[in-house]
Short mmCIF file of the C-alpha atoms (twelve columns), coordinates in Angstrom:
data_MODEL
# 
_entry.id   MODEL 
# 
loop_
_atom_site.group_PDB 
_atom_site.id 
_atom_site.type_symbol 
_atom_site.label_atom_id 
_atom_site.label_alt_id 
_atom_site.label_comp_id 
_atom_site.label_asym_id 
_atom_site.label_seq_id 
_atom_site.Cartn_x 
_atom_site.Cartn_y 
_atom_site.Cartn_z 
_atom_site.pdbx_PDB_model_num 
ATOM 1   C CA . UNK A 1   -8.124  17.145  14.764 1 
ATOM 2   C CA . UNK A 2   -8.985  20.673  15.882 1 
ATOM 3   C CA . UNK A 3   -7.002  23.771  16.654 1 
ATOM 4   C CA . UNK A 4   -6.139  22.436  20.526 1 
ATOM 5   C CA . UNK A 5   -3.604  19.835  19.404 1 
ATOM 6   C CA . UNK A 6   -1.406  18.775  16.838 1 
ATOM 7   C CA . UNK A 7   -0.053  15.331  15.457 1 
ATOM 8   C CA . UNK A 8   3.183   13.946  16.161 1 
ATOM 9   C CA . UNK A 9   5.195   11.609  13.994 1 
ATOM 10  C CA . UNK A 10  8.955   10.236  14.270 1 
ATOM 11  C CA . UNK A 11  9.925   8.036   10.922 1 
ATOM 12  C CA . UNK A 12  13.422  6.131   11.398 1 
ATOM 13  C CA . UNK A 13  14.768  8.544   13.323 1 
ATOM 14  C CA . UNK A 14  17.929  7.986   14.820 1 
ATOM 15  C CA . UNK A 15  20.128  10.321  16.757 1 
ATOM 16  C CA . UNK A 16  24.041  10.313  17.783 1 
ATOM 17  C CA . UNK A 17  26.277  11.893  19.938 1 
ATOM 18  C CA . UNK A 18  30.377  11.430  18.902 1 
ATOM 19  C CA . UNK A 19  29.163  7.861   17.235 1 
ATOM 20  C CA . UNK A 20  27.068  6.522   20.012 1 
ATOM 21  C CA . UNK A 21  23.830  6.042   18.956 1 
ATOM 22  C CA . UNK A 22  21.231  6.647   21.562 1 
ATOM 23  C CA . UNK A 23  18.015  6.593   19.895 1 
ATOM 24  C CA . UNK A 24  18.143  3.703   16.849 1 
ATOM 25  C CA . UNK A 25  15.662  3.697   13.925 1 
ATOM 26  C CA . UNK A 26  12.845  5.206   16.309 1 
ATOM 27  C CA . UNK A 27  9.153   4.693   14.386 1 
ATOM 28  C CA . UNK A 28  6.588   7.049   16.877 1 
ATOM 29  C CA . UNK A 29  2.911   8.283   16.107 1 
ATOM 30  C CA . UNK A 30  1.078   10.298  18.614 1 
ATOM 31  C CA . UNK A 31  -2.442  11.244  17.734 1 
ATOM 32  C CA . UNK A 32  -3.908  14.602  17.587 1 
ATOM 33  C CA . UNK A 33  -4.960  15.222  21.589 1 
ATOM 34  C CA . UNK A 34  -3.761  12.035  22.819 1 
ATOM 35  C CA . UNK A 35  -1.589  11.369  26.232 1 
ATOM 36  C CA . UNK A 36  1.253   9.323   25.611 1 
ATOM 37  C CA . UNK A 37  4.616   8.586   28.002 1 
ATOM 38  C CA . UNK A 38  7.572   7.734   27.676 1 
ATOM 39  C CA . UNK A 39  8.660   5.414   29.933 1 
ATOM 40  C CA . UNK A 40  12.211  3.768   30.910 1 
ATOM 41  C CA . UNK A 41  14.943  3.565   33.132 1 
ATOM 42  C CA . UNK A 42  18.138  6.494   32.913 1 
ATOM 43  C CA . UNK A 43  19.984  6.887   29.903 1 
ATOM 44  C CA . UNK A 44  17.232  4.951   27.750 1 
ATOM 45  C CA . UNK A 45  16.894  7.806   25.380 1 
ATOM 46  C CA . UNK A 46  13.409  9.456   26.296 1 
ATOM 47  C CA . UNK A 47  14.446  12.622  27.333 1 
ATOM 48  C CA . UNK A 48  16.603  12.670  23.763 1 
ATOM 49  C CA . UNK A 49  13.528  11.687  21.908 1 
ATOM 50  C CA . UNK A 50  11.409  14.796  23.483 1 
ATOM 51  C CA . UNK A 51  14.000  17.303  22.783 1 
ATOM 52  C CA . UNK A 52  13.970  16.197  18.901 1 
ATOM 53  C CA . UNK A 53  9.696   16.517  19.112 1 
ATOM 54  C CA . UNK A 54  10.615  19.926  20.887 1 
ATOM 55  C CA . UNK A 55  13.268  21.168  18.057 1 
ATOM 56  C CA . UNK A 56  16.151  21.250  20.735 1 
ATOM 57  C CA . UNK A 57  17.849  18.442  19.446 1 
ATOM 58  C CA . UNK A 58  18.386  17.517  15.611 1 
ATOM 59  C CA . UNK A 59  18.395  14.013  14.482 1 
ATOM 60  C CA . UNK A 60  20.861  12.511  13.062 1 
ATOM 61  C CA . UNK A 61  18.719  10.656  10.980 1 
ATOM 62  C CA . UNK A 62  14.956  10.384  9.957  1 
ATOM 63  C CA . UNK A 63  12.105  12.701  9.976  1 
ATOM 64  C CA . UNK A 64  10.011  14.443  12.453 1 
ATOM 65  C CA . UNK A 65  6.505   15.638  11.569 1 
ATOM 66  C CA . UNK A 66  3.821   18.044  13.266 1 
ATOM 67  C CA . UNK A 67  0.402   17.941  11.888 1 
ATOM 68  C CA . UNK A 68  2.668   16.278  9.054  1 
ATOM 69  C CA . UNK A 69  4.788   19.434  8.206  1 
ATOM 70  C CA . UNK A 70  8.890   19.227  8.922  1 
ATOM 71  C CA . UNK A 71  8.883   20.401  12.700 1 
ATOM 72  C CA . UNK A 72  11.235  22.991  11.589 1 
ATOM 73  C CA . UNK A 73  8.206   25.178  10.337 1 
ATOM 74  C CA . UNK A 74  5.736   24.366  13.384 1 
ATOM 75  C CA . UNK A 75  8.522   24.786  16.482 1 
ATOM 76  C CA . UNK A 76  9.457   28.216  15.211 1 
ATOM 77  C CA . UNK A 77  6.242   29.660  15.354 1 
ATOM 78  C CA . UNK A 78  6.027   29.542  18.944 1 
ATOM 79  C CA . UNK A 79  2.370   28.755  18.978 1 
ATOM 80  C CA . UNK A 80  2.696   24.838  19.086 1 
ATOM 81  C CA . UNK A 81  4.839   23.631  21.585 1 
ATOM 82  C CA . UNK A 82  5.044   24.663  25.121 1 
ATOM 83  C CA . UNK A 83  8.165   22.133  27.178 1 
ATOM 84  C CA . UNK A 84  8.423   21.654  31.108 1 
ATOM 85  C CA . UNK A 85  11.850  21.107  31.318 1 
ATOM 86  C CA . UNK A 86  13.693  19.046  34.233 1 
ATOM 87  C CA . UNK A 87  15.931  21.909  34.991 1 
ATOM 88  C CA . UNK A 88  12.714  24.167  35.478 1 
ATOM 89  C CA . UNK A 89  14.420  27.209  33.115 1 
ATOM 90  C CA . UNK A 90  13.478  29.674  35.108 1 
ATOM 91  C CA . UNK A 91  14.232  33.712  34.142 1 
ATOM 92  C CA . UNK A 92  16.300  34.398  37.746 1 
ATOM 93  C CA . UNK A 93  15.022  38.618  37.630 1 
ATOM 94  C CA . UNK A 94  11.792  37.607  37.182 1 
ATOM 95  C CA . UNK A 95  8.765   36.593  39.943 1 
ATOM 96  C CA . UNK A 96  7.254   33.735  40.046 1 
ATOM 97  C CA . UNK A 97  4.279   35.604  38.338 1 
ATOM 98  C CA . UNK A 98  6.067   37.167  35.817 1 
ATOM 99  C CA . UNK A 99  7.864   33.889  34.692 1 
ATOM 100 C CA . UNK A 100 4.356   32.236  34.319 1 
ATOM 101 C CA . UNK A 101 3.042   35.590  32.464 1 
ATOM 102 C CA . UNK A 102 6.099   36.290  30.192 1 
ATOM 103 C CA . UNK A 103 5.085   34.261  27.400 1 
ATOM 104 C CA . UNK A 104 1.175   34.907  27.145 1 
ATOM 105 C CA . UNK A 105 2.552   38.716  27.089 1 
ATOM 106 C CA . UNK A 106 4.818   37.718  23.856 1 
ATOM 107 C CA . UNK A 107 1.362   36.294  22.595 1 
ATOM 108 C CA . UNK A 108 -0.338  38.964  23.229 1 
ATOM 109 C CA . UNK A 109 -2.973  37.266  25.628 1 
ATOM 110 C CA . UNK A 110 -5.624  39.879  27.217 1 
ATOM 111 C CA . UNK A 111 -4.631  40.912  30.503 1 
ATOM 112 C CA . UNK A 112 -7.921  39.908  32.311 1 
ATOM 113 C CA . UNK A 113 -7.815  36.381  30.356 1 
ATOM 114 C CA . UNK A 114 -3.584  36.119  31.819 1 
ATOM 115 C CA . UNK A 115 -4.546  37.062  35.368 1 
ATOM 116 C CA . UNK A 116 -7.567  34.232  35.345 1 
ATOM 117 C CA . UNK A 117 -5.082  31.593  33.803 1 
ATOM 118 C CA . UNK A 118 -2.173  32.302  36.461 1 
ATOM 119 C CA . UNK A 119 -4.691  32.855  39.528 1 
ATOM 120 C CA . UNK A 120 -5.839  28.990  38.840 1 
ATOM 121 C CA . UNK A 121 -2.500  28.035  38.203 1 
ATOM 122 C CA . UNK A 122 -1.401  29.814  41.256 1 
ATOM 123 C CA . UNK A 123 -3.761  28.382  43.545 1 
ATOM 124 C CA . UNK A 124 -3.724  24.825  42.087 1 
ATOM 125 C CA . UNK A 125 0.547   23.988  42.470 1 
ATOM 126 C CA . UNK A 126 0.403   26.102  45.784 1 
ATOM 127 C CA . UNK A 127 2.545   28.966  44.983 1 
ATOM 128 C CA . UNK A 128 0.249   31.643  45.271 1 
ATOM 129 C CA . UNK A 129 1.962   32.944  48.697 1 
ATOM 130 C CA . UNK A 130 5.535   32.621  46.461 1 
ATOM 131 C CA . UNK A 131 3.939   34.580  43.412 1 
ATOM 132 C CA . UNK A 132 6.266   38.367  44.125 1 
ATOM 133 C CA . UNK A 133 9.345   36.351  45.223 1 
ATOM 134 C CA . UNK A 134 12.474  35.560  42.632 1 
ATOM 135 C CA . UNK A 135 13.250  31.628  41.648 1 
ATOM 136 C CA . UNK A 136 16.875  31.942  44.025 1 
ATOM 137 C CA . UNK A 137 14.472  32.483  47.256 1 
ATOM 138 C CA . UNK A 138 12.285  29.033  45.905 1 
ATOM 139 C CA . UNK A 139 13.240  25.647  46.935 1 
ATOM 140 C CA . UNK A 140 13.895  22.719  43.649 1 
ATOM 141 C CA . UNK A 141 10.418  21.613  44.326 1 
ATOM 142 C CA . UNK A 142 8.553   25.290  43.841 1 
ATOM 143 C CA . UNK A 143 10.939  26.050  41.282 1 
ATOM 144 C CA . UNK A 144 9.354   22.886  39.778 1 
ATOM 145 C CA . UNK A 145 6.256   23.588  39.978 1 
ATOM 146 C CA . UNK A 146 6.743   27.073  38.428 1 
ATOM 147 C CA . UNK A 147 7.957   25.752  35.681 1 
ATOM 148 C CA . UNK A 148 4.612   22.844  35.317 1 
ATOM 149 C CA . UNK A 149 2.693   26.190  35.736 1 
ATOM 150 C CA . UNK A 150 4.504   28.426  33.049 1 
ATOM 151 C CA . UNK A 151 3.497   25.415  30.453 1 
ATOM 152 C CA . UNK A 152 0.195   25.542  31.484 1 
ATOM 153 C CA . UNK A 153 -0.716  28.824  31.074 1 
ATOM 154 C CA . UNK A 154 0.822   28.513  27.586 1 
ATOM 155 C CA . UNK A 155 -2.316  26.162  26.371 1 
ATOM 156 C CA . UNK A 156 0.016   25.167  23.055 1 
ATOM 157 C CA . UNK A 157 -0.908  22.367  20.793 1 
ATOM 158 C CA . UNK A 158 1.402   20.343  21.936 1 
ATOM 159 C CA . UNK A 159 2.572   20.055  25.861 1 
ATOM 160 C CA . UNK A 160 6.009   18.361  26.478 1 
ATOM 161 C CA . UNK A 161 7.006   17.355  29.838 1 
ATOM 162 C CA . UNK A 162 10.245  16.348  30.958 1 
ATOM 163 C CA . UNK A 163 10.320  14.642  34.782 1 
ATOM 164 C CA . UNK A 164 8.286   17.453  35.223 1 
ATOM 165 C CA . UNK A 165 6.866   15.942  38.904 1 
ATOM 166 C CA . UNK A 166 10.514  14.760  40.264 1 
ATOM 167 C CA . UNK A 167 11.455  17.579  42.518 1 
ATOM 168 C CA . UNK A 168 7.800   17.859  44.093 1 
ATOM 169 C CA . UNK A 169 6.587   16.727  47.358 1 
ATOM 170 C CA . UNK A 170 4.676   13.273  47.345 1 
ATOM 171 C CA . UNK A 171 1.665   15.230  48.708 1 
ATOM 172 C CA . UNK A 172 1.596   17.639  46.011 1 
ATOM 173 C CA . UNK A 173 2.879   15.572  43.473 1 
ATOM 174 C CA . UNK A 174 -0.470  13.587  43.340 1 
ATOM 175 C CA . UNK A 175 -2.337  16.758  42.892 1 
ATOM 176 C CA . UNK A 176 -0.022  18.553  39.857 1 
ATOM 177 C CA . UNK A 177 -0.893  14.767  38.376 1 
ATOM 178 C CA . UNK A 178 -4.423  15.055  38.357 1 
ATOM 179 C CA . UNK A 179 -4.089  18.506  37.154 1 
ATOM 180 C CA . UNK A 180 -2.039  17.619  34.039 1 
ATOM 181 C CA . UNK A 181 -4.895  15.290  33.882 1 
ATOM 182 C CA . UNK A 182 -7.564  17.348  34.400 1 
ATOM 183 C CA . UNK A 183 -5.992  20.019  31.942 1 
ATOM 184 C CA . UNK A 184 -5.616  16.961  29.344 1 
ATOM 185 C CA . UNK A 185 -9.325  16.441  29.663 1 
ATOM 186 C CA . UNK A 186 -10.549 19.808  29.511 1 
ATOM 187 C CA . UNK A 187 -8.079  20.853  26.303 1 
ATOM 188 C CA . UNK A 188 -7.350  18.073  24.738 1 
ATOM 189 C CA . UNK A 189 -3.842  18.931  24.200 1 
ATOM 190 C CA . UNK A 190 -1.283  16.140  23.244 1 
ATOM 191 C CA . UNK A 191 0.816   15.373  25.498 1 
ATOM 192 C CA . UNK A 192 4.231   13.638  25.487 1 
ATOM 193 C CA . UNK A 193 5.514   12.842  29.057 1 
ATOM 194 C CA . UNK A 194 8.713   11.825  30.128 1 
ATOM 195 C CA . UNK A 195 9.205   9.467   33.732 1 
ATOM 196 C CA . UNK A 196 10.818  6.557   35.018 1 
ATOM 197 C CA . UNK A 197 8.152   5.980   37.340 1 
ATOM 198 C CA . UNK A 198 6.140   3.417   36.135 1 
ATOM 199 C CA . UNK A 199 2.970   4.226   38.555 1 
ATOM 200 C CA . UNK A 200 2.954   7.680   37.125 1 
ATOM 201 C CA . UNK A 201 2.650   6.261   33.951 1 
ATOM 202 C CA . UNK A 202 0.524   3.717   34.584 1 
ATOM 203 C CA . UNK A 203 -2.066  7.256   35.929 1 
ATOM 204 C CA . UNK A 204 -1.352  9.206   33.084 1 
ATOM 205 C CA . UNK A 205 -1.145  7.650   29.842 1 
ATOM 206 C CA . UNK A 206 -3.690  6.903   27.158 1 
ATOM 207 C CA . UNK A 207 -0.728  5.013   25.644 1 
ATOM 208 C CA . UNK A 208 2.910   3.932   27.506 1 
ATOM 209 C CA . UNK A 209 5.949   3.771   25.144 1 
ATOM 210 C CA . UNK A 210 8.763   1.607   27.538 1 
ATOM 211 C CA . UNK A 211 12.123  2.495   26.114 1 
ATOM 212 C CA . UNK A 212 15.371  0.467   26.192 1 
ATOM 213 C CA . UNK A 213 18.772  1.137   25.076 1 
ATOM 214 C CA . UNK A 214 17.101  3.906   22.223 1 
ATOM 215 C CA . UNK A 215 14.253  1.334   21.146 1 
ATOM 216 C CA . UNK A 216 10.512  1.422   21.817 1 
ATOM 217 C CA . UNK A 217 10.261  -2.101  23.151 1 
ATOM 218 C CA . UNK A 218 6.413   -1.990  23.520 1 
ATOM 219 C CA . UNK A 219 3.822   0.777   22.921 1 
ATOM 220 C CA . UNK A 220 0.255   0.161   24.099 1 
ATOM 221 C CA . UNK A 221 -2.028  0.931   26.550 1 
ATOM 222 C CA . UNK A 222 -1.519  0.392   30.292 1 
ATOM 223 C CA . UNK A 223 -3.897  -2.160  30.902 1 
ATOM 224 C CA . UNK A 224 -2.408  -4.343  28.267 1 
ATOM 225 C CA . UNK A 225 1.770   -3.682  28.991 1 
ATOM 226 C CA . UNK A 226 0.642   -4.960  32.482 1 
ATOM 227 C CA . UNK A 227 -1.007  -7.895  31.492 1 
ATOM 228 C CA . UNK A 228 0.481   -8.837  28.095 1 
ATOM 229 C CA . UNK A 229 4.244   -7.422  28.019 1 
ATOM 230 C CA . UNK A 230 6.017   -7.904  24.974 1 
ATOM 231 C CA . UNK A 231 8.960   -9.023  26.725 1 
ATOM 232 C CA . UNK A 232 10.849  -9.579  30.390 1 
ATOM 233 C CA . UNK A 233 12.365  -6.389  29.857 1 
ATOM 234 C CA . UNK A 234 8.682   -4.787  29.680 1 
ATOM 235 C CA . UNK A 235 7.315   -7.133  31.959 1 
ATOM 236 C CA . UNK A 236 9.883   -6.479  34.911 1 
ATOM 237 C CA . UNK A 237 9.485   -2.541  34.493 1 
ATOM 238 C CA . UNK A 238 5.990   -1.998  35.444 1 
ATOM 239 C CA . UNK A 239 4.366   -3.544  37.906 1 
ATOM 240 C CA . UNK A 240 5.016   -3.108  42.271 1 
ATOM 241 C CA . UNK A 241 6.097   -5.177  43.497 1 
ATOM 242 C CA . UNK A 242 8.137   -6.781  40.713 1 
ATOM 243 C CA . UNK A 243 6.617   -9.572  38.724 1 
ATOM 244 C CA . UNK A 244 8.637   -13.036 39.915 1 
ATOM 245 C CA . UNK A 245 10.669  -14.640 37.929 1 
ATOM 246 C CA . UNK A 246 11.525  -18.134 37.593 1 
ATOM 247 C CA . UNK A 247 13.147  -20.867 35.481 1 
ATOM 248 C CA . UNK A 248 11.278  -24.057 34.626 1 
ATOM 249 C CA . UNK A 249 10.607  -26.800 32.487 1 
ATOM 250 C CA . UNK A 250 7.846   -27.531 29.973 1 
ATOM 251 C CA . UNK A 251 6.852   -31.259 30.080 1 
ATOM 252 C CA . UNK A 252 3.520   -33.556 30.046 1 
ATOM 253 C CA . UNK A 253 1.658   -30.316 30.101 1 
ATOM 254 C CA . UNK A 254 3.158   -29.416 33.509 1 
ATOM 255 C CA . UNK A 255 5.432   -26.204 33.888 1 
ATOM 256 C CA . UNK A 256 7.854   -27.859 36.291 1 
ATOM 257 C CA . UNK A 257 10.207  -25.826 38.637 1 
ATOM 258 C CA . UNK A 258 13.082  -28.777 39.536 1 
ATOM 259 C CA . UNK A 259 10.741  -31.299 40.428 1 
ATOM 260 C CA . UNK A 260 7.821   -29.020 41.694 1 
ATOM 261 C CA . UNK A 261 4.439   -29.148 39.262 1 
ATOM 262 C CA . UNK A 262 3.799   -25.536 38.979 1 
ATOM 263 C CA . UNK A 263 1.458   -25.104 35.958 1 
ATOM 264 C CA . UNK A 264 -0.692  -26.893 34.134 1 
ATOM 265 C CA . UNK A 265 -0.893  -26.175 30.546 1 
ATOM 266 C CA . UNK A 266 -3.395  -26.131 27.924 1 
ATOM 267 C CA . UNK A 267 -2.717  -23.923 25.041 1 
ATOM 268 C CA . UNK A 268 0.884   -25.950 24.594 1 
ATOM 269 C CA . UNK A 269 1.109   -25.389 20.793 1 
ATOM 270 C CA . UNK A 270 3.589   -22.631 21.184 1 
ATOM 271 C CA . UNK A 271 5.465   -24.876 24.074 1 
ATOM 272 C CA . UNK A 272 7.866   -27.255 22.918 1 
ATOM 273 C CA . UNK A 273 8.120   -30.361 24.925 1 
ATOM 274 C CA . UNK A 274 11.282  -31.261 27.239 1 
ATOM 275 C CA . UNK A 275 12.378  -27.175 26.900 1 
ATOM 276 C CA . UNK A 276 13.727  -24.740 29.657 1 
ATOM 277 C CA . UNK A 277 11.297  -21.122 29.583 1 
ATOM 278 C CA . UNK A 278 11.367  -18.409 32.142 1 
ATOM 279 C CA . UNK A 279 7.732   -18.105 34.304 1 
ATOM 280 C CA . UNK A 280 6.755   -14.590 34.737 1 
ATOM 281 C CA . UNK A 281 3.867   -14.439 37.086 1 
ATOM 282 C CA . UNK A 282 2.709   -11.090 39.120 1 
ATOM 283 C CA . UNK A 283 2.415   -11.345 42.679 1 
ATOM 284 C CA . UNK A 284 -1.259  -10.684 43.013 1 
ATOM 285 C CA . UNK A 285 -1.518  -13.722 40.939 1 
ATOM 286 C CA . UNK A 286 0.169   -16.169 43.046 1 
ATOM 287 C CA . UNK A 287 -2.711  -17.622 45.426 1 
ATOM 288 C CA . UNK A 288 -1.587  -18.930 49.029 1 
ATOM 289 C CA . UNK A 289 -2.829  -21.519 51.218 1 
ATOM 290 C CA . UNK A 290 -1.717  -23.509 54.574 1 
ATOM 291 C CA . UNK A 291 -3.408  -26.367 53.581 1 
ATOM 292 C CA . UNK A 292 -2.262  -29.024 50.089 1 
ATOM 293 C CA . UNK A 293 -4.431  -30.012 47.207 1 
ATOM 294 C CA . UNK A 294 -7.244  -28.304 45.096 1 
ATOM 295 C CA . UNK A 295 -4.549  -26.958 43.144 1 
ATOM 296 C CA . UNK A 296 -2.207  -25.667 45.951 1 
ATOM 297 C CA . UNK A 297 0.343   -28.509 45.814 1 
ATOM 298 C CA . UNK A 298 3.931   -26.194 45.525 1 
ATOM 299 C CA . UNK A 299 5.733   -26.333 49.085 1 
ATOM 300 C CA . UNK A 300 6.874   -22.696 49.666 1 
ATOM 301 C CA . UNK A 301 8.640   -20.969 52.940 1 
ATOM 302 C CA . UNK A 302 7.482   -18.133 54.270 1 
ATOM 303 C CA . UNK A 303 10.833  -15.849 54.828 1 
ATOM 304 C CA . UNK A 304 9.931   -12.111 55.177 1 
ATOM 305 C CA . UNK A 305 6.199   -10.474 55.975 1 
ATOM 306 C CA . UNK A 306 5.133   -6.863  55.368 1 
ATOM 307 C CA . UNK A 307 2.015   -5.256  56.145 1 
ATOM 308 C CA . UNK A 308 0.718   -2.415  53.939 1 
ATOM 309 C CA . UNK A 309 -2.533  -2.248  55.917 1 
ATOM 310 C CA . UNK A 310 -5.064  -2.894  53.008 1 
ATOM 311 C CA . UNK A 311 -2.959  -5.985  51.632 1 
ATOM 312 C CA . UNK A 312 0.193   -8.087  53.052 1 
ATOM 313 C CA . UNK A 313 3.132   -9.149  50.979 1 
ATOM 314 C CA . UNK A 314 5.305   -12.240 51.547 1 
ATOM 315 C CA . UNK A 315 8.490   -13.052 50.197 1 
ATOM 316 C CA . UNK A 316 8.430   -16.928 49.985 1 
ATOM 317 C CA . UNK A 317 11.462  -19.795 49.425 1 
ATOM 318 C CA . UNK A 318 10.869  -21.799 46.941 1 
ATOM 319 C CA . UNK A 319 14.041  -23.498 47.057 1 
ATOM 320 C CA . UNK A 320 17.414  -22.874 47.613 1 
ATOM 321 C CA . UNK A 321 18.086  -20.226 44.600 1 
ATOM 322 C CA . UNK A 322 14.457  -19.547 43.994 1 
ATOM 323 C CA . UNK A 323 12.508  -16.669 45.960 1 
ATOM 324 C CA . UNK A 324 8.750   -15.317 45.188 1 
ATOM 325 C CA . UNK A 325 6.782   -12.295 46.697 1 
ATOM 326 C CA . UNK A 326 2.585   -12.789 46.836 1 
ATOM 327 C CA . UNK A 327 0.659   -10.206 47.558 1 
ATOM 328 C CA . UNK A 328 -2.216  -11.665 50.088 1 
ATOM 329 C CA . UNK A 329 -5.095  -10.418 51.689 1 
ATOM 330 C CA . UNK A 330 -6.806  -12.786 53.873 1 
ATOM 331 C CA . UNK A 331 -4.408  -15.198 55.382 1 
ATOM 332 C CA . UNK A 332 -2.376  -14.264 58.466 1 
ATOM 333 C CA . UNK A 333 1.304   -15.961 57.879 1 
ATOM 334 C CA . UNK A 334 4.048   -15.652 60.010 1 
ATOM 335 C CA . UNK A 335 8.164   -16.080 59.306 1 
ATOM 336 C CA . UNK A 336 8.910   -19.495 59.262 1 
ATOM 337 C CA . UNK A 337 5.554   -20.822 58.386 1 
ATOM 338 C CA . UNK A 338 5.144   -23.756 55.484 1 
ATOM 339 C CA . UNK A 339 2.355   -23.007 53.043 1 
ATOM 340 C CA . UNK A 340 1.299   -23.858 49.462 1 
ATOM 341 C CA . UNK A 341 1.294   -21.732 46.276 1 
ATOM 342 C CA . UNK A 342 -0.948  -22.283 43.242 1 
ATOM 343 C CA . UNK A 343 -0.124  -20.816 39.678 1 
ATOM 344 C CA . UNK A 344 -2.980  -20.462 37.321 1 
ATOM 345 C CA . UNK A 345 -1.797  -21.095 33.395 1 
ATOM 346 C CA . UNK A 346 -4.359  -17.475 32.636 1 
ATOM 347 C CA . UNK A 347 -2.069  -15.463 35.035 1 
ATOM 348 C CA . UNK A 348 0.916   -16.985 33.617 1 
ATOM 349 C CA . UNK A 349 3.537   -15.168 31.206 1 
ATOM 350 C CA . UNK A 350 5.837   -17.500 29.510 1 
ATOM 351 C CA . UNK A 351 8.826   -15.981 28.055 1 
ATOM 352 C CA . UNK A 352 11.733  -17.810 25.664 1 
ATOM 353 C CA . UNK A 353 14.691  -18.059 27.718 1 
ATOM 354 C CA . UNK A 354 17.014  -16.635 24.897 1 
ATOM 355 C CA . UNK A 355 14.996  -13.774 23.172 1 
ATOM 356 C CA . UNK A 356 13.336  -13.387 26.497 1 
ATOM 357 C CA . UNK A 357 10.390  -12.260 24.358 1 
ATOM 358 C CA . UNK A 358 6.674   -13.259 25.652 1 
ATOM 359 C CA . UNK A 359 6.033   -16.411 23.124 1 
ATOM 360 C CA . UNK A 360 1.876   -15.734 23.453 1 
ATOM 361 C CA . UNK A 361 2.521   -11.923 22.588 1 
ATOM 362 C CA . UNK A 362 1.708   -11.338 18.845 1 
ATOM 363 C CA . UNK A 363 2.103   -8.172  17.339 1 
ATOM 364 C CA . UNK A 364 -1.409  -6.949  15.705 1 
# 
């Protein structure tokens, strides 16, 4: 550790409002300097789990530890945790440049080293032609980005960041992203970041925590909640388009959709013969051909085609109830046309069709 960043740690912590619990027994570790989001849809009980890091919120039950001291003593000092808030906080009689300045004044940052800070900052979220005007004459998305800015400048321990891109044009959005990047990099900060937008997280994060109903259902890196998801919850979060979905059949080492072979299997010992699973397979991963055999030997209908320019996608009828999307890049298809699928058992996620959990995912 050095004296950029700071240790986070939640033990058991659980937190209530009038009896409902919205975060449940919440175990969290965030290493000195590391970038780590929380991820998950509205209401999941991220933005509740930052305010607690922050001090905003108290739990209801459990601990929460900077550097391993009771927050209580570390969010008081003002030093260690700067927060981009969602609802920008703003001070309304103040400029833009005097919001951003405000609290390097309280800390008694030299005026030369202030003006370099908020010049950058200025000039990177493109608000240096708004600097002399008041937040009421700013739209949501400057107001946004005056807040990003204002924790910037602060250069705390910890940076906490709540939705802190929503309000901001796409064009600019991807720019403030590699800047909290870029800011990561250079200062080594660590960083807790709030979204529900998977591909943000998917850019950002050393490490993704996907939140549920107040749990943690799977904290690892990006590569590996992509590939290896703990569960269908997890697996049907990230990923676009959405990874497909279907019921089948495990039987003479075949994964069988009605009568269709789908999959061959090899590593059965988890698979238990003659039993119903759910096939979770990512639509990059489903291969396409007009012609049968060499593997391709799964009837499909082509139903709906759309053309991003560097790839295609095509939704594709399976049968009656059961409807696929495969992302393709050399093979022109039209509505209406028959092809053949092939599903390779290493792309494959098989998932119990009670617990829903992935039955190859072990937790190390």
């Amino acid at each position: 550790m050095n004296d950029n960043n700071a240790t986070i740690e939640l033990k058991k912590v659980t937190k209530e409002f009038k009896s409902t619990k919205v975060i449940d027994q919440l175990d969290l570790e965030v290493a000195a300097g590391e970038f780590l989001v929380l991820l998950g849809p509205s209401g999941c009980g991220k933005s509740t789990t930052l305010r607690m890091i922050a001090g905003l919120e108290t739990a209801s039950d459990g601990e929460v530890l900077i550097d391993g001291d009771d927050l209580k003593k570390k969010a008081s000092d003002g030093h260690t945790i700067a927060m981009v808030f969602q609802d920008y906080a703003l001070y309304p009689n103040m400029t833009v440049y005097q919001n951003l300045e405000y609290a390097l004044k309280v800390h008694k940052v030299a005026k030369d080293e202030r003006q370099k800070r908020l010049t950058s900052i200025l000039e990177t979220l493109n608000l240096s032609d708004y600097k002399d005007r008041l937040p009421s004459e700013l739209s949501g998305g400057q107001k946004q980005r005056v807040a990003l800015g204002r924790g910037m400048a602060k250069k705390s321990k910890i940076f906490l960041l709540d939705e802190p891109l929503s309000n901001i044009d796409v064009q600019l959005r991807e720019k403030a992203r590699d800047e909290i990047q870029s800011l990561h990099d250079k200062n080594k900060q660590t960083i807790v970041y709030v979204t529900h937008d998977q591909l943000e997280a998917m850019a950002l994060g050393d490490r993704i925590a996907v939140m549920n109903d107040g749990i943690i259902q799977m904290i690892d890196t990006p590569e590996n909640i992509y590939k290896n998801p703990t569960n269908l919850f997890v697996a049907k979060f990230i990923g676009t388009p959405q990874i497909n979905v279907l019921p089948v059949t495990y039987k003479d080492n075949y994964l069988y959709l009605g009568e269709h072979k789908l999959v061959e299997i090899s590593k059965s010992s988890k698979i238990q013969t003659q039993t119903n699973y759910l096939l979770g397979v990512r639509p990059e991963h489903i291969k396409v051909s007009k012609e049968s055999g060499d593997g391709f030997v799964t009837e499909a209908e082509v139903t709906k085609v759309v053309d991003y320019g560097k790839f295609t996608q095509v939704t594709l009828k399976l049968t009656s109830t059961n409807i696929i999307k495969a992302v393709i890049k050399d093979l022109n298809c039209i509505i209406g046309d028959k092809v053949f699928i092939q599903v390779e058992e290493k792309t494959s996620i098989i998932f119990d069709i009670d617990s829903q959990k992935n039955i190859y995912w072990d937790r190390v």
